[in-house]
N, C-alpha and C positions, 0 to 999 in steps of 0.2 A: 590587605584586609578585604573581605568577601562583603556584595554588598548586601549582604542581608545582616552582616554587623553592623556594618555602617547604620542602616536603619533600624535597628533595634537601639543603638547608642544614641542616634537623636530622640528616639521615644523617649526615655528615661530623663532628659533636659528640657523638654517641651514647657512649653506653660499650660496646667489645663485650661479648657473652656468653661466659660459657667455654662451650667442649665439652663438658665433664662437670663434675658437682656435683666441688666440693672436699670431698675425704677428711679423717676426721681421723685423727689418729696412730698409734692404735690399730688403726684399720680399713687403714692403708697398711702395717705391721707385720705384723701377722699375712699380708695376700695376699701380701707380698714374702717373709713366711717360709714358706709355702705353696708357692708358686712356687719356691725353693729349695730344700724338702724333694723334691719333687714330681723334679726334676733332677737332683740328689744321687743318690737312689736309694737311698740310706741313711738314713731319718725320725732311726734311733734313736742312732745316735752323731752325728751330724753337727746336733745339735738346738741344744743349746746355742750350738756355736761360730758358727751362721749368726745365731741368734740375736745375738748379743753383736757379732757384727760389724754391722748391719742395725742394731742401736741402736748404736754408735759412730758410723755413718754419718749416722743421724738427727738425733743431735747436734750435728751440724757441718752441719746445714740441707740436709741431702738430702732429697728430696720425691719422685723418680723411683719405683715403683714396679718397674718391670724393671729398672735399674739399681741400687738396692739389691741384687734378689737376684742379678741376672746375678752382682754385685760380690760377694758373700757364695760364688755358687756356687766362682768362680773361687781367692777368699783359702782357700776349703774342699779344693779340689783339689790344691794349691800348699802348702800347709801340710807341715811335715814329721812324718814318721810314726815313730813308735818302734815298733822292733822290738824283741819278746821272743825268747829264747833258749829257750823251753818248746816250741815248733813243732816 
């Protein structure tokens, strides 16, 4: 066997590489609620709730770092709003 077979036959059993290092949960967490707040436009009411959404999501084995917040941004905007009668 010629060795340009030889390495073409290990190409084919390799394992790929990822693109980028895997994150871990903390560090996927905070950039997706970063990226949330960041879009929002509102850091300081909207902190919590994007939060809490971004870990429910997490929990149910979300990994998407845009899709997390895209998802937080959207449940955030969509949420209904109480209105006071002091305005």
């Amino acid at each position: 066997m010629s060795s340009r077979r030889t390495d073409v036959a290990r190409l084919g059993t390799s394992v790929p590489r990822r693109r980028w290092p895997a994150m871990t949960d903390p560090e996927l967490r905070a950039q997706s609620f970063e990226i949330a707040c960041l879009l929002t436009g509102e850091p300081n009411d909207s902190a919590r709730f994007i939060l809490n959404r971004i870990d429910r999501m997490m929990l149910r084995g979300e990994r998407r770092r845009l899709l997390l917040s895209n998802a937080a941004i959207d449940a955030y905007r969509s949420r209904p709003v109480l209105v006071t009668l002091d305005a």
